[in-house]
ZADO-1210 file (C-alpha; in nm, 4 decimals, padded with zeros to 6 digits):
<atoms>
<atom x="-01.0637" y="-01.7460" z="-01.0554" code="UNK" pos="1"/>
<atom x="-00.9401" y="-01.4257" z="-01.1539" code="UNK" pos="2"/>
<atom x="-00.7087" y="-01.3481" z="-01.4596" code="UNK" pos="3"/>
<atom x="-00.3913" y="-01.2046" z="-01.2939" code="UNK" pos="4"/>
<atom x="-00.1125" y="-01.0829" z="-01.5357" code="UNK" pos="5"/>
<atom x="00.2369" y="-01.2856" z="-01.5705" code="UNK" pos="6"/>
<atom x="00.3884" y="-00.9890" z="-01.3574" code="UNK" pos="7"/>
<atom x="00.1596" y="-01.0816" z="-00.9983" code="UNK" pos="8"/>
<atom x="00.1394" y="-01.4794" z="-01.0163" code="UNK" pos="9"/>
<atom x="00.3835" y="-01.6625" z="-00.8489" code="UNK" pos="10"/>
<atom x="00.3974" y="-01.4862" z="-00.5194" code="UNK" pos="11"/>
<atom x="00.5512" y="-01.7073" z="-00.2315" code="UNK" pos="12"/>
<atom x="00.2341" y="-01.5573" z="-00.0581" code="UNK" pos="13"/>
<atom x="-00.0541" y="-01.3656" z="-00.1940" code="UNK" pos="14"/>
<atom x="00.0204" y="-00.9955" z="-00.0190" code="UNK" pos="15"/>
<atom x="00.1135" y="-00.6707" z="-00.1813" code="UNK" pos="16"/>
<atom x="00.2751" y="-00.4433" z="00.0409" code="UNK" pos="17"/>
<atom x="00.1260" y="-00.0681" z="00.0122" code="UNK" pos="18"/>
<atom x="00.2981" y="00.2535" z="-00.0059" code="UNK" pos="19"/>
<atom x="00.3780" y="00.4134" z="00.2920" code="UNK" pos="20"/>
<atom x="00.3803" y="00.7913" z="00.2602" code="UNK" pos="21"/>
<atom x="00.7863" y="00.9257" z="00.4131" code="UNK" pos="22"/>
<atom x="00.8112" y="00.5517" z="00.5312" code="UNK" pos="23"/>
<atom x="00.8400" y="00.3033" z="00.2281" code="UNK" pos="24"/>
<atom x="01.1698" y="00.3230" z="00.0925" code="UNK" pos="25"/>
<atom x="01.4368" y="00.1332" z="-00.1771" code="UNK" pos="26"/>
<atom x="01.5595" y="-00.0619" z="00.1656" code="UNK" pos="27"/>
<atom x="01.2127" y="-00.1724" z="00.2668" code="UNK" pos="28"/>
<atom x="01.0852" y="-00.2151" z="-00.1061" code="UNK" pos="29"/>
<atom x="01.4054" y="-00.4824" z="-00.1475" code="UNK" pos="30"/>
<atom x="01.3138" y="-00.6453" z="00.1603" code="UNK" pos="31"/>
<atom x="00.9651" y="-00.6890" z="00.0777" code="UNK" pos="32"/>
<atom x="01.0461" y="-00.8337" z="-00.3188" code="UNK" pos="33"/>
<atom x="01.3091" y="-01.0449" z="-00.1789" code="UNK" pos="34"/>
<atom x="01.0748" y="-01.1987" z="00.0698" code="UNK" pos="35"/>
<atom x="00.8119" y="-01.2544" z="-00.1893" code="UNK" pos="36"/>
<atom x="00.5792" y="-01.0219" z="-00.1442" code="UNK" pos="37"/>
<atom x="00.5446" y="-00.7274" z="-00.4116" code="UNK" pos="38"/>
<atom x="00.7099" y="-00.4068" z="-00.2565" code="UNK" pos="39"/>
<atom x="00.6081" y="-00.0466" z="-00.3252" code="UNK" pos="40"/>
<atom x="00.6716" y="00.3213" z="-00.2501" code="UNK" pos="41"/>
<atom x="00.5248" y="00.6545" z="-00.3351" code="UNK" pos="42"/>
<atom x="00.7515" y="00.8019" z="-00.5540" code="UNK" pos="43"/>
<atom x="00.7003" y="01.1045" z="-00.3875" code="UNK" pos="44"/>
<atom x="00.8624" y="01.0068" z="-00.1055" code="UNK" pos="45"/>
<atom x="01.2070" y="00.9935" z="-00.3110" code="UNK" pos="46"/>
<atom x="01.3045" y="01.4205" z="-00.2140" code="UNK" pos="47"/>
<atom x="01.4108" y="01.5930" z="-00.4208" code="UNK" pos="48"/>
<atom x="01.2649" y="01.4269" z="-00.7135" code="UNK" pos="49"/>
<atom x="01.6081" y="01.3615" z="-00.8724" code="UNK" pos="50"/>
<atom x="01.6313" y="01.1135" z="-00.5912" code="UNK" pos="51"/>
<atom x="01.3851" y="00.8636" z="-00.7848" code="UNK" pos="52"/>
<atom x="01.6271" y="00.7838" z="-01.0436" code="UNK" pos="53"/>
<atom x="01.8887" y="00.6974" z="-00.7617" code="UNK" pos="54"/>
<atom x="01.6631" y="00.5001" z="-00.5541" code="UNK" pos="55"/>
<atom x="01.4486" y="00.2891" z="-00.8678" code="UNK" pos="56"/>
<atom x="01.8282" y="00.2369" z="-01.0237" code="UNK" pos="57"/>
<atom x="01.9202" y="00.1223" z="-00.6296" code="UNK" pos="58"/>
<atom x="01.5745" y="-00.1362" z="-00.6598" code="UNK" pos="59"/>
<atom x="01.6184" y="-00.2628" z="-01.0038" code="UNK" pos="60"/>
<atom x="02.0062" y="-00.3725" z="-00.9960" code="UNK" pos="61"/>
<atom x="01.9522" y="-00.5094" z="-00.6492" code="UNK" pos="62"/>
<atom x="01.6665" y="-00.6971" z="-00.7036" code="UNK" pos="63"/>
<atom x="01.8215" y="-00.8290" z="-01.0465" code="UNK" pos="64"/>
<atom x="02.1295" y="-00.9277" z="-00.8848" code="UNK" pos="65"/>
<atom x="01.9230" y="-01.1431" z="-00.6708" code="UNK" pos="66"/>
<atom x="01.7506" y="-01.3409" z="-00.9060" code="UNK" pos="67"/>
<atom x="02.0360" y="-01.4067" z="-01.0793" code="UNK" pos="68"/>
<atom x="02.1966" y="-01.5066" z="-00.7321" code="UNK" pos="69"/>
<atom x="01.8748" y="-01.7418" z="-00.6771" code="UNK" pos="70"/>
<atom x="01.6939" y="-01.8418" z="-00.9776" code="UNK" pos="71"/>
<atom x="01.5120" y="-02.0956" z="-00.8339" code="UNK" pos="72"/>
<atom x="01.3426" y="-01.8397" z="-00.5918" code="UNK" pos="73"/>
<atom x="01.3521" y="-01.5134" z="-00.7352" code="UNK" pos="74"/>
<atom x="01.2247" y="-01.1901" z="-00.5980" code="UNK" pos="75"/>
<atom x="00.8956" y="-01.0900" z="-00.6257" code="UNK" pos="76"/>
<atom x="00.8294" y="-00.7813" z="-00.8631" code="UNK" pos="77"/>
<atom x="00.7868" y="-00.3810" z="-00.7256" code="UNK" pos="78"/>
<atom x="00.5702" y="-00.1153" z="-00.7692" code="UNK" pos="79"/>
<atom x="00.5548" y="00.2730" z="-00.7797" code="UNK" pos="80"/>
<atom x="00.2505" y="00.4574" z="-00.6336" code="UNK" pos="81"/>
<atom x="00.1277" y="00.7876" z="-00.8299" code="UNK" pos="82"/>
<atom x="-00.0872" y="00.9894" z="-00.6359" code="UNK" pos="83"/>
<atom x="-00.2611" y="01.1377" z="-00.9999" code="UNK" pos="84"/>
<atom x="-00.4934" y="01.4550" z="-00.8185" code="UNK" pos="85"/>
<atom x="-00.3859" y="01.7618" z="-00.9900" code="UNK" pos="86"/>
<atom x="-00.2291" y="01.8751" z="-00.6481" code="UNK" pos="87"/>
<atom x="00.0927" y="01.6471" z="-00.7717" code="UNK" pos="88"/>
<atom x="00.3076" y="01.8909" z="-00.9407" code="UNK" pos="89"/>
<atom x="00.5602" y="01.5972" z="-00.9657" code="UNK" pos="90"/>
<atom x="00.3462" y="01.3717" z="-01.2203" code="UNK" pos="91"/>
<atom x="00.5107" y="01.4077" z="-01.5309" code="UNK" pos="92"/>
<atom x="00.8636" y="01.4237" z="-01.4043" code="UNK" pos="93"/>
<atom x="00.8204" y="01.0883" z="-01.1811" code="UNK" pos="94"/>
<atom x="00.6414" y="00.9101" z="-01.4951" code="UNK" pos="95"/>
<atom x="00.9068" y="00.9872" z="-01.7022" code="UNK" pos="96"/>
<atom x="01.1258" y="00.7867" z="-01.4606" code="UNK" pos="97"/>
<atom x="00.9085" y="00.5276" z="-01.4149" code="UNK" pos="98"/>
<atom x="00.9464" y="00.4798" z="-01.7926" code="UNK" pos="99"/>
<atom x="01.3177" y="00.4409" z="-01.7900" code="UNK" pos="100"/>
<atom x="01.3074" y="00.1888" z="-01.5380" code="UNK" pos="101"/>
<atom x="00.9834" y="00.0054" z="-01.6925" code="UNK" pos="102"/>
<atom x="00.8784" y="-00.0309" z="-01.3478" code="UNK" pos="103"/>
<atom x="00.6975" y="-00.3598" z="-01.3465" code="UNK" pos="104"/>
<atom x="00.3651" y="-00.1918" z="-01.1071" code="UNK" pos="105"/>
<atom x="00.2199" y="00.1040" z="-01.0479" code="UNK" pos="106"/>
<atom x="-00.0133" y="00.1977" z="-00.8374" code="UNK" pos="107"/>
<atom x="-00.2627" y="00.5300" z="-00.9002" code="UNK" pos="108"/>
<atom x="-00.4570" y="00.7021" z="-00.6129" code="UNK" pos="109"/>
<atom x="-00.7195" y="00.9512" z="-00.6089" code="UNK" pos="110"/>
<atom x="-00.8377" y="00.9636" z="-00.9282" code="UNK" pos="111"/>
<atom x="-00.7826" y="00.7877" z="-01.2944" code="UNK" pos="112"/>
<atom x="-00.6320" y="00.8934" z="-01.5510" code="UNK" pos="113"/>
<atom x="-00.6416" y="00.6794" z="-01.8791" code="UNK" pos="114"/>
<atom x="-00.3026" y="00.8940" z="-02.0084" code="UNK" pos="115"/>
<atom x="-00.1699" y="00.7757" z="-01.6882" code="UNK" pos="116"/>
<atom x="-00.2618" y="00.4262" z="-01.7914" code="UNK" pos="117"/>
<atom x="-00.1884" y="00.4231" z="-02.1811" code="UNK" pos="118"/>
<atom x="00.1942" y="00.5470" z="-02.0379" code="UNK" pos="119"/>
<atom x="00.2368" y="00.2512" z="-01.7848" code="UNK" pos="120"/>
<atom x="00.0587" y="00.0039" z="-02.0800" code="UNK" pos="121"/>
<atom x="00.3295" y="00.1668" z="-02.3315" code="UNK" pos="122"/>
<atom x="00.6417" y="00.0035" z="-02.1488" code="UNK" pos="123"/>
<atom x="00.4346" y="-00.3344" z="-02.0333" code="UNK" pos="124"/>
<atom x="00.3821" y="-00.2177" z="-01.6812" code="UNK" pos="125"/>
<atom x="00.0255" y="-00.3105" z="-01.4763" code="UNK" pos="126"/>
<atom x="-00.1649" y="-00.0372" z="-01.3277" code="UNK" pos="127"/>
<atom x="-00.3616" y="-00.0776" z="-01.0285" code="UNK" pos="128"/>
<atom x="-00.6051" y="00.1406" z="-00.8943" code="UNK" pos="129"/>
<atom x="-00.7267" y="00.2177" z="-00.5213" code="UNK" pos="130"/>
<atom x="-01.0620" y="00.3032" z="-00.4615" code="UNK" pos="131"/>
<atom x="-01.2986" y="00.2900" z="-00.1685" code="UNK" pos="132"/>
<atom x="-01.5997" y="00.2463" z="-00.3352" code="UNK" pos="133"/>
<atom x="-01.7500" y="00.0192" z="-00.6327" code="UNK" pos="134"/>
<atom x="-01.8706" y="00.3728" z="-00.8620" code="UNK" pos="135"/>
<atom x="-01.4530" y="00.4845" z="-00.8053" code="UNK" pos="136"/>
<atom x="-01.3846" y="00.0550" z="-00.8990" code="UNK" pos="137"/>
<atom x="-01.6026" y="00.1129" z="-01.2108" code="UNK" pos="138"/>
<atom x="-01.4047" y="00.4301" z="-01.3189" code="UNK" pos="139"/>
<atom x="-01.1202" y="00.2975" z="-01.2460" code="UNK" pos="140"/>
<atom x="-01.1587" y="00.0127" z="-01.5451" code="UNK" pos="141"/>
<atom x="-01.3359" y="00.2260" z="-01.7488" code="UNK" pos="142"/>
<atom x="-01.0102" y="00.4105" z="-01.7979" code="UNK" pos="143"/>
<atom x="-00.7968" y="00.1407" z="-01.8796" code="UNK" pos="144"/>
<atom x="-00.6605" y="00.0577" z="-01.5121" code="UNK" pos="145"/>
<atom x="-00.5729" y="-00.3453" z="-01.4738" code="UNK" pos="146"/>
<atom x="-00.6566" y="-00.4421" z="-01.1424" code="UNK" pos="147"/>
<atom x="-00.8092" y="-00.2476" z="-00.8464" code="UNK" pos="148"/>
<atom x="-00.6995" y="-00.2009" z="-00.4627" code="UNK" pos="149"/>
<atom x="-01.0342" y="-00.1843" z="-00.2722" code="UNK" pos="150"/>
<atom x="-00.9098" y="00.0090" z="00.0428" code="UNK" pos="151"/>
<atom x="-01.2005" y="-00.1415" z="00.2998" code="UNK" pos="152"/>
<atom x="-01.2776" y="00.0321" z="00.6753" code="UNK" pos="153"/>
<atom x="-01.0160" y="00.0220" z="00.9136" code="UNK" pos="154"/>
<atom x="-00.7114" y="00.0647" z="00.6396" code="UNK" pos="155"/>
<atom x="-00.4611" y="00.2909" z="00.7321" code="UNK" pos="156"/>
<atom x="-00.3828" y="00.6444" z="00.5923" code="UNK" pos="157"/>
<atom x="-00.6552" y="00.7032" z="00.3736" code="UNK" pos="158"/>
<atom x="-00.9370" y="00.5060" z="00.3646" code="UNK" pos="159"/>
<atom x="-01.2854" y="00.4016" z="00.2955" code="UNK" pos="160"/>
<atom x="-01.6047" y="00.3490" z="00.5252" code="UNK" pos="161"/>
<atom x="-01.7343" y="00.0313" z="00.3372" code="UNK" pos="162"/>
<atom x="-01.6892" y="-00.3293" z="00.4816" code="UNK" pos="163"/>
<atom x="-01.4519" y="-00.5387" z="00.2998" code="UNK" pos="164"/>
<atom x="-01.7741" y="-00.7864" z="00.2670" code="UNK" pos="165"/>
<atom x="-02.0038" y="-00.5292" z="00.0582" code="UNK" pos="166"/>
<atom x="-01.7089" y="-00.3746" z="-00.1090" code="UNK" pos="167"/>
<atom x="-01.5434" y="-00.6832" z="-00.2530" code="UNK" pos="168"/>
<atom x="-01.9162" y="-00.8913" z="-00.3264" code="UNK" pos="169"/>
<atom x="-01.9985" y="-00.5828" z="-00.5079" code="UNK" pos="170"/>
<atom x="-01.6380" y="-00.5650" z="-00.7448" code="UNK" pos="171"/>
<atom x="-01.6585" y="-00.9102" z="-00.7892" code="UNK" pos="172"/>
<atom x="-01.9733" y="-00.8531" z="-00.9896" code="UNK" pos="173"/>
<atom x="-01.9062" y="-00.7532" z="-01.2620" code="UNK" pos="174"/>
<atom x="-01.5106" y="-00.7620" z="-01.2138" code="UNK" pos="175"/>
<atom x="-01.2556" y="-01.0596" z="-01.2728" code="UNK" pos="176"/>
<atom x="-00.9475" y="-00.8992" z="-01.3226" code="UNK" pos="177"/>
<atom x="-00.6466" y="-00.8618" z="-01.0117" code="UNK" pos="178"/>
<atom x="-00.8291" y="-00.7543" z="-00.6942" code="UNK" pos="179"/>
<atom x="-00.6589" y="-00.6447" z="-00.3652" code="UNK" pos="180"/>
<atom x="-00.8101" y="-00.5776" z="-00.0210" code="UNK" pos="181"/>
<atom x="-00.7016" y="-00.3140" z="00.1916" code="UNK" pos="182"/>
<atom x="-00.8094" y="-00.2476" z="00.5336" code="UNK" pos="183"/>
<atom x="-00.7151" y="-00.4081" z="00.9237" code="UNK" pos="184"/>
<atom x="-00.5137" y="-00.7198" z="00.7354" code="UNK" pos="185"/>
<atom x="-00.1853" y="-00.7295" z="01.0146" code="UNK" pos="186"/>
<atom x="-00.2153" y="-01.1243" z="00.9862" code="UNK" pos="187"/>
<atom x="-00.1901" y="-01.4447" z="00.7877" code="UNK" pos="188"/>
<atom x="-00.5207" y="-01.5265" z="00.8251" code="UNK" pos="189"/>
<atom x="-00.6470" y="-01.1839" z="00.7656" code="UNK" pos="190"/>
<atom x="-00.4978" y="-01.2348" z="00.3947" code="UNK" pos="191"/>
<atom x="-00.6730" y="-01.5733" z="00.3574" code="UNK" pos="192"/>
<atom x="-00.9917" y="-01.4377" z="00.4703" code="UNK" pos="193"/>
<atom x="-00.9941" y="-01.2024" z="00.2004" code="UNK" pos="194"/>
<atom x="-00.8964" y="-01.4328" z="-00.0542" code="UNK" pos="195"/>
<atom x="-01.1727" y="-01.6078" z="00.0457" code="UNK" pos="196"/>
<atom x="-01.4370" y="-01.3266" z="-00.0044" code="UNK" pos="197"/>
<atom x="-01.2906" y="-01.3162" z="-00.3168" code="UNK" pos="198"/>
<atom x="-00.9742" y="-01.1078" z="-00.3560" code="UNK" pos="199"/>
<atom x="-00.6511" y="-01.2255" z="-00.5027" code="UNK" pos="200"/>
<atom x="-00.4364" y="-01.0154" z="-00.2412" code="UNK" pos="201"/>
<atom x="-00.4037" y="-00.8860" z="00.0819" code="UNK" pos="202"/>
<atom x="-00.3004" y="-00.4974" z="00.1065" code="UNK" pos="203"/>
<atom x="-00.0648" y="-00.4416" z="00.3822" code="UNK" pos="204"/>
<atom x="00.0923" y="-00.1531" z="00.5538" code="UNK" pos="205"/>
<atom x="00.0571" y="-00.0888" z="00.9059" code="UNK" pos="206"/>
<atom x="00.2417" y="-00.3684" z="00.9692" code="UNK" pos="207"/>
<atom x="00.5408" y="-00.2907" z="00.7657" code="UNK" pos="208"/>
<atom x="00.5345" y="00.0042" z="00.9543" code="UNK" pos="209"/>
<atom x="00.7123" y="-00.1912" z="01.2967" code="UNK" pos="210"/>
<atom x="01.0051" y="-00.3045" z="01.0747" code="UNK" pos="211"/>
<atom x="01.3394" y="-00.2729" z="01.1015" code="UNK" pos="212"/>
<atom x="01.3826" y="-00.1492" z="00.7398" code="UNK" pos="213"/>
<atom x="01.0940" y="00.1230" z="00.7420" code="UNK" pos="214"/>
<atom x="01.1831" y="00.4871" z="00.7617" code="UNK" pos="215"/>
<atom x="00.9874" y="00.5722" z="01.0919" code="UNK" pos="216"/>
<atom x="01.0690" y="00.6844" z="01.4044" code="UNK" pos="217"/>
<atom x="01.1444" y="00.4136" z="01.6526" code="UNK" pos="218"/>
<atom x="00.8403" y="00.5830" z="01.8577" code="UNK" pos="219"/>
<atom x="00.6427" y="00.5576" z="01.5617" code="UNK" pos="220"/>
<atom x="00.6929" y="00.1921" z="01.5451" code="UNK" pos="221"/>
<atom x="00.6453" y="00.1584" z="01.9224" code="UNK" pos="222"/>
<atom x="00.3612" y="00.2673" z="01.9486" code="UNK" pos="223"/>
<atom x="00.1911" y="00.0258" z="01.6626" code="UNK" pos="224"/>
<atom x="00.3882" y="-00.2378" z="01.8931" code="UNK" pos="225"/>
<atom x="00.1696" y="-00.1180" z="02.1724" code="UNK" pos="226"/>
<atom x="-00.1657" y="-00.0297" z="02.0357" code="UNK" pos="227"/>
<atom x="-00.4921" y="-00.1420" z="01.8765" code="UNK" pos="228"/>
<atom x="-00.8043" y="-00.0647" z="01.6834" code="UNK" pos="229"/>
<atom x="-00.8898" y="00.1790" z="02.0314" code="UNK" pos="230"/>
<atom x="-00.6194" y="00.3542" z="01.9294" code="UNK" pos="231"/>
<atom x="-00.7052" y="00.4329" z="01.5524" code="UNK" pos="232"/>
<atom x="-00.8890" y="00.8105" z="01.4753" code="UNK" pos="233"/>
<atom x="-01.0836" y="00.8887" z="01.1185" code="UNK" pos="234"/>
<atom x="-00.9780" y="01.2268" z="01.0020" code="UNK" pos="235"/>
<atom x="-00.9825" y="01.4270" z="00.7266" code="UNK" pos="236"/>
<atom x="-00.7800" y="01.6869" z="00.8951" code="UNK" pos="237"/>
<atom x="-00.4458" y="01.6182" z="00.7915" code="UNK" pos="238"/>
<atom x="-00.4293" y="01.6502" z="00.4058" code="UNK" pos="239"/>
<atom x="-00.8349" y="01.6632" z="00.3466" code="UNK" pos="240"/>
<atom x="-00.9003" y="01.3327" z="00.2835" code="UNK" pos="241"/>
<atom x="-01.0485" y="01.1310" z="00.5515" code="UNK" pos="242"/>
<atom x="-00.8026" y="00.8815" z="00.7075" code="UNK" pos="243"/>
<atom x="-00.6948" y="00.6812" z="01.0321" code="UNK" pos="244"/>
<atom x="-00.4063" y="00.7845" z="01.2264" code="UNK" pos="245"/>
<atom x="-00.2587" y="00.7174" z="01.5529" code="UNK" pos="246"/>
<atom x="-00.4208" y="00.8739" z="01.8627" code="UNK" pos="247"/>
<atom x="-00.0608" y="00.9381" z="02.0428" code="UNK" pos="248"/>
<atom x="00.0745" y="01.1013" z="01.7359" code="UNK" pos="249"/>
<atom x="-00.1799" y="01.3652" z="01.7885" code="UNK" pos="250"/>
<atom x="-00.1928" y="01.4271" z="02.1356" code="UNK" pos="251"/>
<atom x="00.1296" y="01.4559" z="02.1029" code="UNK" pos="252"/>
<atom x="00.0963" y="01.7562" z="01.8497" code="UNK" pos="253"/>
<atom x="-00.1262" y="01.9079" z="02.1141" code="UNK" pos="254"/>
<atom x="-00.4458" y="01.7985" z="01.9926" code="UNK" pos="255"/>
<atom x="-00.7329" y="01.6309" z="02.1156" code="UNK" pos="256"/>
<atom x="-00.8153" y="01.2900" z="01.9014" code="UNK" pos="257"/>
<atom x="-01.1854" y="01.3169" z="02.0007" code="UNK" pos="258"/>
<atom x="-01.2607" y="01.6605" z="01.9109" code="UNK" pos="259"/>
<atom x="-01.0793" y="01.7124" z="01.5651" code="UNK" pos="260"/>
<atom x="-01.2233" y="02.0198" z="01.3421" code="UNK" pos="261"/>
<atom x="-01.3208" y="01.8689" z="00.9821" code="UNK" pos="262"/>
<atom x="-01.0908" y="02.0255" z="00.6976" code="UNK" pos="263"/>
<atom x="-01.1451" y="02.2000" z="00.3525" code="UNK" pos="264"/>
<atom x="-01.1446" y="01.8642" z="00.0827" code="UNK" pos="265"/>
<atom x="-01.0237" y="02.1548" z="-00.1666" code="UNK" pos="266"/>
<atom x="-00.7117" y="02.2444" z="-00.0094" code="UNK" pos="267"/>
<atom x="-00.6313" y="01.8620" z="-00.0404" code="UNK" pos="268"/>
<atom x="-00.2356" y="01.8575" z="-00.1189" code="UNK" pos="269"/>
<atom x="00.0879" y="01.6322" z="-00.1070" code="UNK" pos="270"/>
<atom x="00.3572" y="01.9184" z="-00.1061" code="UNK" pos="271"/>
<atom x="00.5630" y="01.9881" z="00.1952" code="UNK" pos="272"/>
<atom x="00.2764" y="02.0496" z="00.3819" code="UNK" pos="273"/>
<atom x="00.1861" y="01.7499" z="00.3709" code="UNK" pos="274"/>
<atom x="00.4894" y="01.5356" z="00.4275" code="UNK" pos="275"/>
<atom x="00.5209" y="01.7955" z="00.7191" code="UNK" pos="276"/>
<atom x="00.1669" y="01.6666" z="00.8510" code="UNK" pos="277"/>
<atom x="00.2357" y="01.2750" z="00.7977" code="UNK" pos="278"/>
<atom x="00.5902" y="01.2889" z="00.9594" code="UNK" pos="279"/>
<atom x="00.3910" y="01.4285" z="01.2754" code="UNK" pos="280"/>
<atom x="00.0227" y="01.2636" z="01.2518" code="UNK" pos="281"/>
<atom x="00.1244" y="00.8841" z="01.2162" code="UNK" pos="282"/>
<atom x="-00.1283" y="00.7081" z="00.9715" code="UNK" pos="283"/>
<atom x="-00.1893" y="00.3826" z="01.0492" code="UNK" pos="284"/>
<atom x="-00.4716" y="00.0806" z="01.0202" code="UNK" pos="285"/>
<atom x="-00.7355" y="-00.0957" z="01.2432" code="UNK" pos="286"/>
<atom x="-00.5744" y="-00.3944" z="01.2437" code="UNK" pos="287"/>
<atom x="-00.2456" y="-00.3558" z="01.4690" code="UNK" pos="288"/>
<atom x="-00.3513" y="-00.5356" z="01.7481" code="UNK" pos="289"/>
<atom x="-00.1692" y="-00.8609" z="01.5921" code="UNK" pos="290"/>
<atom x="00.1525" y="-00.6351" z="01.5803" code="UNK" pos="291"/>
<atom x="00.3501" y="-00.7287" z="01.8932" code="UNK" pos="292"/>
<atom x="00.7269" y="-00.6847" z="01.8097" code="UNK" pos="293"/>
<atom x="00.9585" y="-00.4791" z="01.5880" code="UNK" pos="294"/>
<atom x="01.1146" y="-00.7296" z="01.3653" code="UNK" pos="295"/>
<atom x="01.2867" y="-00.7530" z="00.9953" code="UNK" pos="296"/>
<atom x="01.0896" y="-00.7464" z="00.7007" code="UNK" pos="297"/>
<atom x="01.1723" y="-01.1224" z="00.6306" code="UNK" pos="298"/>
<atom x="01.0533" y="-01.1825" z="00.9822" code="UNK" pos="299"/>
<atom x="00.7350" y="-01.0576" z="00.9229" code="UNK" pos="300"/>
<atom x="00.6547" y="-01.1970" z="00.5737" code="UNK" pos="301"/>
<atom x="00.8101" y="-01.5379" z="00.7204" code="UNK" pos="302"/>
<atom x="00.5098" y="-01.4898" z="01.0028" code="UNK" pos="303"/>
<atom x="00.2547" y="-01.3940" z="00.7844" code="UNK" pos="304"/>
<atom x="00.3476" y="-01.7015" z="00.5809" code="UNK" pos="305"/>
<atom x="00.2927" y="-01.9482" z="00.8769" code="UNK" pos="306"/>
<atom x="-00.0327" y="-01.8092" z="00.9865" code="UNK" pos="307"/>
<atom x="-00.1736" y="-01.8190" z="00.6122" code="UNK" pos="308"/>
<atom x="-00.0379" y="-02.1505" z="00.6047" code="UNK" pos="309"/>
<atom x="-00.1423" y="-02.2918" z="00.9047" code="UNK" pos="310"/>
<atom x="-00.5365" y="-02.0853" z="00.8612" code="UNK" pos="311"/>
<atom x="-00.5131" y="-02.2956" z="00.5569" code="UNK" pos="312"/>
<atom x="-00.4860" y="-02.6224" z="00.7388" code="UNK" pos="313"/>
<atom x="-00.7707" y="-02.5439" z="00.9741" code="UNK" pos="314"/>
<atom x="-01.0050" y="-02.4945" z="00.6987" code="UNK" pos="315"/>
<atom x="-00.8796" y="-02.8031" z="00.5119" code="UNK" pos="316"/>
<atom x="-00.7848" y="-02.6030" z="00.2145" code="UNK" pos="317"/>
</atoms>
């Protein structure tokens, strides 16, 4: 069994909800902790940056004034994501906020950073890191992060190549700390399954994607509504990372999904550009096909619930 922190045990259901670039925001993030599931956003998607103060102050007084509403079932706790590559000119300044608020999580992608870590430590926060393959996973602990987020094939935005079976086998190793699994999980038995390889968490985004509560477009949402794993390209594109994103999106930006030009990995960069590229070029996972309505956030997680619940019974667990 792995040793999980105070802050992630006693989930009403073992998922973490990932940070949707533009889309995750203090609305959804509520939605997601009151449900119990942990919620998170990218703090970059709080613009201008003064807006993170308004929005973690929003999260933390809400959220409090919950638990104390419902002690018997409080909310489930929330994390930031820092994208760390040195293409973030918004590091230091969203840290510092971070700080204030103690957020409980954060979440680090594309690349550690042990100051990163010693910071998050120095307020009694848990850093996870995502990684797509088990050299990152080993760097990633190395530098003092907590747990990992093993983003698998098929997850949405940017991803890996690996199968969830070889990457998790290969973390579990040599790793027994909090482990996450990212990649096609859209179901409750898609978050057993990979508790049963041998994470402690499903990862999931897409699916939080066709809520009510997400900042999307109602065609965005639509169109996870109406499409599946056909519908999902790999491209690095977009921001220079490889990644899976909605065919429509980019036929829709006058493109052709099957014949995309690779990019320049150096010019990699989350500035306007890039928020200008995401709201147009819809990221999104493998595993949408379970997606078939646009619902509330509790709706979902109250779903999800059920189908872990009753893949559970089938397997006698």
């Amino acid at each position: 069994m792995s040793k999980l922190p105070p802050v992630l045990q006693n989930l009403s259901l073992p998922v973490i909800g990932s940070p949707l670039f533009i889309i995750s925001n203090p609305k959804l993030v509520i939605e997601q902790c009151k449900a119990g599931v942990v919620g998170s956003m990218p703090a970059l998607n709080a613009r201008p940056a003064e807006l993170l103060d308004e929005w973690l102050a929003e999260i933390t007084e809400t959220l409090a004034a919950y638990n104390k509403a419902n002690p018997d079932k409080p909310a489930a706790p929330f994390a930031i994501n820092q994208i760390v590559h040195k293409s973030n000119d918004r590091l230091e300044h969203d840290m510092q906020v971070c700080a204030k608020y103690k957020v409980p999580i954060i979440i680090t992608s594309l690349g550690a950073r042990e100051d990163v870590n010693q910071a998050v430590h120095a307020w009694g926060g848990v850093v996870l890191h995502d990684i797509i393959n088990n050299k990152f996973a080993h760097k990633a602990i190395e530098k003092g992060a907590d747990g990992l987020i093993a983003v698998a094939a098929g997850a949405g935005g940017h991803a890996g190549t690996k199968s969830p079976f070889a990457l998790i086998q290969e973390i579990r190793q040599w790793f027994d700390g909090p482990l996450a699994l990212s990649g096609s999980i859209a179901s409750g038995g898609a978050v057993l399954a990979a508790q049963v390889m041998g994470a402690d968490f499903g990862y999931i985004g897409s699916a939080f994607i066709a809520t009510h509560e997400a900042r999307a477009s109602e065609a965005y949402k639509q169109a996870i509504v109406d499409g599946n794993s056909d519908d999902i390209v790999y491209s690095n594109l977009f921001t220079g990372v490889h990644g899976n994103y909605l065919a429509p999106s980019i036929r829709a930006a006058g493109m052709d999904p099957d014949n995309l030009p690779e990019s320049d990995p150096s010019k990699m960069n989350f500035g306007g550009d890039a928020k200008k590229a995401w709201k147009d070029i819809w990221g999104c996972g493998q595993g949408i096909g379970s997606i078939s309505a646009v619902t509330s956030t509790a709706e979902l997680v109250a779903k999800l619930r059920s189908e872990y619940e009753a893949a559970r019974a089938r397997l006698k667990l």
